[in-house]
OpenMM code with the backbone's topology and positions (N, CA, C; nanometers):
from openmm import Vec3, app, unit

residues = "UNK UNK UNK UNK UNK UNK UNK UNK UNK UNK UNK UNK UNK UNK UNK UNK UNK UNK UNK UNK UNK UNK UNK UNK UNK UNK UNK UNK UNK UNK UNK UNK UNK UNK UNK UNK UNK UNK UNK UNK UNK UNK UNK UNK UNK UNK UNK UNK UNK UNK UNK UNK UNK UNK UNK UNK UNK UNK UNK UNK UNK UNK UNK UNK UNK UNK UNK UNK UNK UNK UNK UNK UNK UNK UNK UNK UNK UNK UNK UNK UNK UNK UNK UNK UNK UNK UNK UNK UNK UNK UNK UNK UNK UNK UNK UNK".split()
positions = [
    Vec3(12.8405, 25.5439, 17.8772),
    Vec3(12.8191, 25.6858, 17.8728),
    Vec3(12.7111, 25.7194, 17.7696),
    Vec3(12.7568, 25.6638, 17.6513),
    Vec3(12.6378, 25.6858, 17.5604),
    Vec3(12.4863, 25.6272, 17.5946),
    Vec3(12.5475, 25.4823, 17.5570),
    Vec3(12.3794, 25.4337, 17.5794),
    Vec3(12.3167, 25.4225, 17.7806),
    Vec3(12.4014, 25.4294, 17.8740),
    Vec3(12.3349, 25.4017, 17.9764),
    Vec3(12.3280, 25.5270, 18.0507),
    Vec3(12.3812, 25.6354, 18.0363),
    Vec3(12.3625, 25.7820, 18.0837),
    Vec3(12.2873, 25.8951, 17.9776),
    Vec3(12.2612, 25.8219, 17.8542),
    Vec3(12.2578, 25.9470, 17.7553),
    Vec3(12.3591, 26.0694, 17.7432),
    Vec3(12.5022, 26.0805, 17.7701),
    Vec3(12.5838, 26.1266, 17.7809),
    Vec3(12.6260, 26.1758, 17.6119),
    Vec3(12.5366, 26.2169, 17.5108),
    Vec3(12.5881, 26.2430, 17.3941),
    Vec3(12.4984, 26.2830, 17.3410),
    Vec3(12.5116, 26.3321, 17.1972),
    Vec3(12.4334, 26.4061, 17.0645),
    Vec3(12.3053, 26.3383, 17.0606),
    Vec3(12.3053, 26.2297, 17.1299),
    Vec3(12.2019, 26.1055, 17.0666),
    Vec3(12.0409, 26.1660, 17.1716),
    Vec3(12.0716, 26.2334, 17.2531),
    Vec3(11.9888, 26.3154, 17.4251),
    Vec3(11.9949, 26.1896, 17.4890),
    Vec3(11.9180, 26.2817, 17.6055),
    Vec3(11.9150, 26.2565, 17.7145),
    Vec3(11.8389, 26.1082, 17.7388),
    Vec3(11.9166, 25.9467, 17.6073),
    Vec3(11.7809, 25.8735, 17.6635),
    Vec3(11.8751, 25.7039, 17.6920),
    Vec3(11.8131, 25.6542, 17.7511),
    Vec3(11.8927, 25.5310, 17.8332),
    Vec3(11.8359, 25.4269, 17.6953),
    Vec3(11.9528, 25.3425, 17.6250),
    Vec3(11.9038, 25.2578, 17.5419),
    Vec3(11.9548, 25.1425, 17.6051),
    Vec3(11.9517, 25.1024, 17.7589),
    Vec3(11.9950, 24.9640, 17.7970),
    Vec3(11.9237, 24.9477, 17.8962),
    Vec3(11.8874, 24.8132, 17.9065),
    Vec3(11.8087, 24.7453, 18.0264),
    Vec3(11.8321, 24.7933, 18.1781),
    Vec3(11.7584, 24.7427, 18.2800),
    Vec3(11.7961, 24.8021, 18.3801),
    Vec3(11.9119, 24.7113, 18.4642),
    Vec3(11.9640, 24.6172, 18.3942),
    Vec3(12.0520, 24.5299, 18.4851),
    Vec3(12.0113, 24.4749, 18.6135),
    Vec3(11.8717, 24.4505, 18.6247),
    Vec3(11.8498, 24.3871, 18.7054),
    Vec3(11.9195, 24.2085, 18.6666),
    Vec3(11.8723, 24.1359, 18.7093),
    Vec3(11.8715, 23.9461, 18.6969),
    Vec3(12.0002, 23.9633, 18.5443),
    Vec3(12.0754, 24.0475, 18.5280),
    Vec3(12.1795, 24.0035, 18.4298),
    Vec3(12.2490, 23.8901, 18.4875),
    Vec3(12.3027, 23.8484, 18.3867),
    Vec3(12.4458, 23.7600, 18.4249),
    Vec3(12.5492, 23.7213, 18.3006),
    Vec3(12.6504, 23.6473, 18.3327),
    Vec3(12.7114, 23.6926, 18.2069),
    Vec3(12.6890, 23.6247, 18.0728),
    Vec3(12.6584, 23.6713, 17.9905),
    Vec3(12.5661, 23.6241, 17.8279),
    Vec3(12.4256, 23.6039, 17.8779),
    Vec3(12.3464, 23.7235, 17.9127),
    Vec3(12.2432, 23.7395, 17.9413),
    Vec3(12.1664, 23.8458, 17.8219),
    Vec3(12.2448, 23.9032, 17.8058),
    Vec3(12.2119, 23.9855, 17.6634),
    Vec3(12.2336, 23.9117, 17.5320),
    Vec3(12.3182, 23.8162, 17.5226),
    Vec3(12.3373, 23.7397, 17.3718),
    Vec3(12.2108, 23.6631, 17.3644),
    Vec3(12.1332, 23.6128, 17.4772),
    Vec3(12.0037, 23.5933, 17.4330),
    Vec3(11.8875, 23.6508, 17.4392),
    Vec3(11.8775, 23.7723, 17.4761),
    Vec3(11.7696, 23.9229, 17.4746),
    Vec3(11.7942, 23.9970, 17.3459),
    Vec3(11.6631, 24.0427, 17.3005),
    Vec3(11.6902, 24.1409, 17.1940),
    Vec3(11.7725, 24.3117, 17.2232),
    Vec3(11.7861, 24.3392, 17.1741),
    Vec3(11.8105, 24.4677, 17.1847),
    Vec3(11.6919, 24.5945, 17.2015),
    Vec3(11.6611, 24.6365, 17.2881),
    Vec3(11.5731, 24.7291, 17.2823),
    Vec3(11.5245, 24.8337, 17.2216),
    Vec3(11.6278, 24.8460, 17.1121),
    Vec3(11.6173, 24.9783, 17.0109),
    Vec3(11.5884, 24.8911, 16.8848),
    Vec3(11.5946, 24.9675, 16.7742),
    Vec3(11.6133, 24.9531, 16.6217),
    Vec3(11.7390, 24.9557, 16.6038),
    Vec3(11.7986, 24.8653, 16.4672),
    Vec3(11.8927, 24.8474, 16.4038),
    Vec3(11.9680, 25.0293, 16.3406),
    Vec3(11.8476, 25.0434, 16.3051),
    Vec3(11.8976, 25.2150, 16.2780),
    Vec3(11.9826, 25.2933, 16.3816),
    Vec3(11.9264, 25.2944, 16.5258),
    Vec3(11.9196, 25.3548, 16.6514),
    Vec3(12.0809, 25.2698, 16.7436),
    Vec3(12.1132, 25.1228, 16.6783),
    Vec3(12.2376, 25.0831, 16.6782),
    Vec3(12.3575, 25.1362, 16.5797),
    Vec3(12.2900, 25.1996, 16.4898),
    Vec3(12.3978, 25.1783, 16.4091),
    Vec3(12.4629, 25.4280, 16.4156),
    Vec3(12.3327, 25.4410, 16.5082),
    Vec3(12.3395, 25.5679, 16.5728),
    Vec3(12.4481, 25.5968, 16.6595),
    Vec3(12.4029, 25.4827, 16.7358),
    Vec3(12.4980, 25.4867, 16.8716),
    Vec3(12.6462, 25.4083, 16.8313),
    Vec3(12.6343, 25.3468, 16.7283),
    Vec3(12.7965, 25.3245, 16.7102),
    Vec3(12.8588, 25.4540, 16.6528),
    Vec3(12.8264, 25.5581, 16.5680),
    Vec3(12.8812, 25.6441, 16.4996),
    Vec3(12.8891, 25.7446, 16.6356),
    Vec3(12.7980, 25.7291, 16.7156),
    Vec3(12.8278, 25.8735, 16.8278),
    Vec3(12.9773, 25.7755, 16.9453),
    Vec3(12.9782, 25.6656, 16.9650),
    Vec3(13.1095, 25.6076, 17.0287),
    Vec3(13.2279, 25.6601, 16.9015),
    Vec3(13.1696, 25.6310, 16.8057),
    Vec3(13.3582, 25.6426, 16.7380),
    Vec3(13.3739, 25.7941, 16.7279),
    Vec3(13.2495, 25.8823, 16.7240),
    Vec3(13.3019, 26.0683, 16.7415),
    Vec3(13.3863, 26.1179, 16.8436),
    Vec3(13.2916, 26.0293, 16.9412),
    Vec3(13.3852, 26.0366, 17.0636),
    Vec3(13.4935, 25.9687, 17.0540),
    Vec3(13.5357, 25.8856, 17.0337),
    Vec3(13.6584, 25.8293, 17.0440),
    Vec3(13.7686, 25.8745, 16.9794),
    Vec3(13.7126, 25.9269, 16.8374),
    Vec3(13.8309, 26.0203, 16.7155),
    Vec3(13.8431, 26.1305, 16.8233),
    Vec3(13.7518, 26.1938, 16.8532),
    Vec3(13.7582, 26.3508, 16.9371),
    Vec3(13.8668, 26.3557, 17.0448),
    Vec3(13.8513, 26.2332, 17.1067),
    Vec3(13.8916, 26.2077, 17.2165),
    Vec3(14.0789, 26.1876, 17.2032),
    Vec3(14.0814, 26.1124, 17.1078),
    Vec3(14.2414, 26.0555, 17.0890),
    Vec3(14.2927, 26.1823, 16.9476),
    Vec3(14.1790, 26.2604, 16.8984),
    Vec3(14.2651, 26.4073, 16.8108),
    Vec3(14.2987, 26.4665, 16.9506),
    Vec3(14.2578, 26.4550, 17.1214),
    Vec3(14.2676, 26.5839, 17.1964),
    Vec3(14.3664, 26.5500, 17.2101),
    Vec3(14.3951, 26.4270, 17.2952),
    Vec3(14.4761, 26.3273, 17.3640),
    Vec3(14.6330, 26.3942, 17.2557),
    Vec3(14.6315, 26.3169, 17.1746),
    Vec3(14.7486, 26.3483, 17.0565),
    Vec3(14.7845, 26.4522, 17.0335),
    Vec3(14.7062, 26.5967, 17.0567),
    Vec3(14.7542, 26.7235, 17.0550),
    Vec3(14.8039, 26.7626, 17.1877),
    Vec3(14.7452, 26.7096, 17.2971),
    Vec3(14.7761, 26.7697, 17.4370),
    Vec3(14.9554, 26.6806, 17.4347),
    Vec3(14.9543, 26.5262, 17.4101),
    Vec3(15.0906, 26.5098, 17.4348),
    Vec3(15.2014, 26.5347, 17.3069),
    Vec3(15.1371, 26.5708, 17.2174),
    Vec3(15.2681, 26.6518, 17.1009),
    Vec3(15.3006, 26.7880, 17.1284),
    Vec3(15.2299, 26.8788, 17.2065),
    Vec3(15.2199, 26.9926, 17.2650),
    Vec3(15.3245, 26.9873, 17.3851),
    Vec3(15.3223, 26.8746, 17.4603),
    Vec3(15.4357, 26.8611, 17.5598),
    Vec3(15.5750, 26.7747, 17.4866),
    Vec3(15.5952, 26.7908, 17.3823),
    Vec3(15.6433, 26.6676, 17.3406),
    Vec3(15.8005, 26.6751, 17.4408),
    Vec3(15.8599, 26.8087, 17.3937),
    Vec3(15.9778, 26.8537, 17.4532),
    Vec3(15.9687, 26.8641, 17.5822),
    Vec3(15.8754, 26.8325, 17.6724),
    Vec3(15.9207, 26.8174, 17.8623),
    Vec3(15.8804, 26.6720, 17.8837),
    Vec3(15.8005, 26.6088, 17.7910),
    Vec3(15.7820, 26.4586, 17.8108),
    Vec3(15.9346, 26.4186, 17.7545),
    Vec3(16.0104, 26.4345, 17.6798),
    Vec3(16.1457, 26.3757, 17.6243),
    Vec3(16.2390, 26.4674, 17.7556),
    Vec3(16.2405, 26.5079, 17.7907),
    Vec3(16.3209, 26.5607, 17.9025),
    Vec3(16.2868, 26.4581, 18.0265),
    Vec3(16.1675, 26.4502, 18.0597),
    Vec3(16.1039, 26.3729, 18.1626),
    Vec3(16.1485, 26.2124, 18.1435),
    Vec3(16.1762, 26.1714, 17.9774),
    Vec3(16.2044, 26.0351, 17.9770),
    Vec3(16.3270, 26.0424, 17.9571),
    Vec3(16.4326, 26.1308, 17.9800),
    Vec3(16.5881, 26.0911, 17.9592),
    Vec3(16.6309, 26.1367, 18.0785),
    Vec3(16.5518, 26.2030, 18.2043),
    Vec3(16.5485, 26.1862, 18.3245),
    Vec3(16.5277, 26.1105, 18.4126),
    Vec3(16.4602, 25.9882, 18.3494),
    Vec3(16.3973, 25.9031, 18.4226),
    Vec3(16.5298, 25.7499, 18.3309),
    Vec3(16.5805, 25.7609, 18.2032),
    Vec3(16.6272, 25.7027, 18.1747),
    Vec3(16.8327, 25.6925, 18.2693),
    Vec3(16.7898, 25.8595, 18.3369),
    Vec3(16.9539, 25.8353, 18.3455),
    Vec3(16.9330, 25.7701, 18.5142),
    Vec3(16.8229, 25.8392, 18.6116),
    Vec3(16.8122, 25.8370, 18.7337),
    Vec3(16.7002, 25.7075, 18.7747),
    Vec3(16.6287, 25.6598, 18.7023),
    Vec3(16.5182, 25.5959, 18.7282),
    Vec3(16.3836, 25.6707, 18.8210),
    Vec3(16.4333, 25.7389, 18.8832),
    Vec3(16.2725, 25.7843, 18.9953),
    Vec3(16.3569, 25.9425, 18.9507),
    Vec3(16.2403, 26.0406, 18.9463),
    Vec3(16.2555, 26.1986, 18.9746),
    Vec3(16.1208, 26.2280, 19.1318),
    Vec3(16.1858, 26.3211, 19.1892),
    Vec3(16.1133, 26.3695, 19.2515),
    Vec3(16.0108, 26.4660, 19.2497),
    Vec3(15.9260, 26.5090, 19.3156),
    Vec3(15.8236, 26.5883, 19.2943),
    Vec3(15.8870, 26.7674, 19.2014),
    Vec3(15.9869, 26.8356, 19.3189),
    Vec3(16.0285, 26.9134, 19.2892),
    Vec3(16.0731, 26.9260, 19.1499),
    Vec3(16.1709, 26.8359, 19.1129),
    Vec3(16.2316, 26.8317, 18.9812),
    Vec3(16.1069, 26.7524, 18.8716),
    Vec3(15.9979, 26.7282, 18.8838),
    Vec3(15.9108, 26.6926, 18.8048),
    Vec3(15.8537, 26.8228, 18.7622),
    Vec3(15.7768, 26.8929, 18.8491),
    Vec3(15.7726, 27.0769, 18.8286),
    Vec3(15.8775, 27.1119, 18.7631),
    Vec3(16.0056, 27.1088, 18.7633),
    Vec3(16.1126, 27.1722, 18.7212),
    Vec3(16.1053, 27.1043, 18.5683),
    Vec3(16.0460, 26.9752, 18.5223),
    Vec3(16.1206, 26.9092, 18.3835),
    Vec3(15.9516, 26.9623, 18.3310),
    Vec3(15.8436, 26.9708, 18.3943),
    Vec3(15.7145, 26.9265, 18.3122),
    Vec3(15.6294, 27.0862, 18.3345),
    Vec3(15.6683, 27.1847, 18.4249),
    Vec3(15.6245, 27.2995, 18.4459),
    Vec3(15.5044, 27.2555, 18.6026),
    Vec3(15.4486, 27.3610, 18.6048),
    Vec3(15.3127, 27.3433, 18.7418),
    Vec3(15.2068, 27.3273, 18.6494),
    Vec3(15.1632, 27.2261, 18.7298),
    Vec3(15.0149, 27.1282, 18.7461),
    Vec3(14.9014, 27.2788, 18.6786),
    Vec3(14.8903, 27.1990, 18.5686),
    Vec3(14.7668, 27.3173, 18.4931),
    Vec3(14.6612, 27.2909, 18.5565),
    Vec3(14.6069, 27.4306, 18.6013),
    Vec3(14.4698, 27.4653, 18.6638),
    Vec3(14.3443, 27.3625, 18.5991),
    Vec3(14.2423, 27.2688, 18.6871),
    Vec3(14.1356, 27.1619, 18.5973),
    Vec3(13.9873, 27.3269, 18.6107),
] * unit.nanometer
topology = app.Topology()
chain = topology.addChain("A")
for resn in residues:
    res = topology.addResidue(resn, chain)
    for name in ("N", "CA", "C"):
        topology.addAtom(name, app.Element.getBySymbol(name[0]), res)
């Protein structure tokens, strides 16, 4: 996402080969196409994303905490719930 879409803070720019003739450990003997600086860029924009990502993650399921513990002592007494009673323990499917 980062380096082969430009998908981040870093813009819009591709810092990886085109994968043509790769194979596997085809890069452990190619240089890297950027600067050491421009690596050490793109590691700090993966771990923003990744903190960002697992602060959302961790708020969205402590936010459910009380229908996920309903959902697992439902599933602990019955083994399978059905659709209906999944709506009923977890609420309706939030709008994407």
């Amino acid at each position: 996402m980062v380096t082969a879409w430009g998908m981040s803070d870093l813009g819009l720019a591709s810092y990886e080969s085109s994968g043509e003739d790769r194979f596997l450990g085809y890069e452990l003997g190619q240089g890297r196409p950027y600067s050491e600086e421009t690596a050490r860029r793109i590691d700090a924009e993966v771990s923003r994303l990744l903190s960002e990502s697992h602060a959302a993650v961790l708020e969205r399921l402590s936010s459910a905490r009380d229908r996920l513990d309903g959902l697992a002592q439902a599933l602990l007494e019955r083994e399978t719930v059905g659709g209906d009673e999944l709506v009923e323990l977890l609420g309706p499917r939030p709008a994407r």
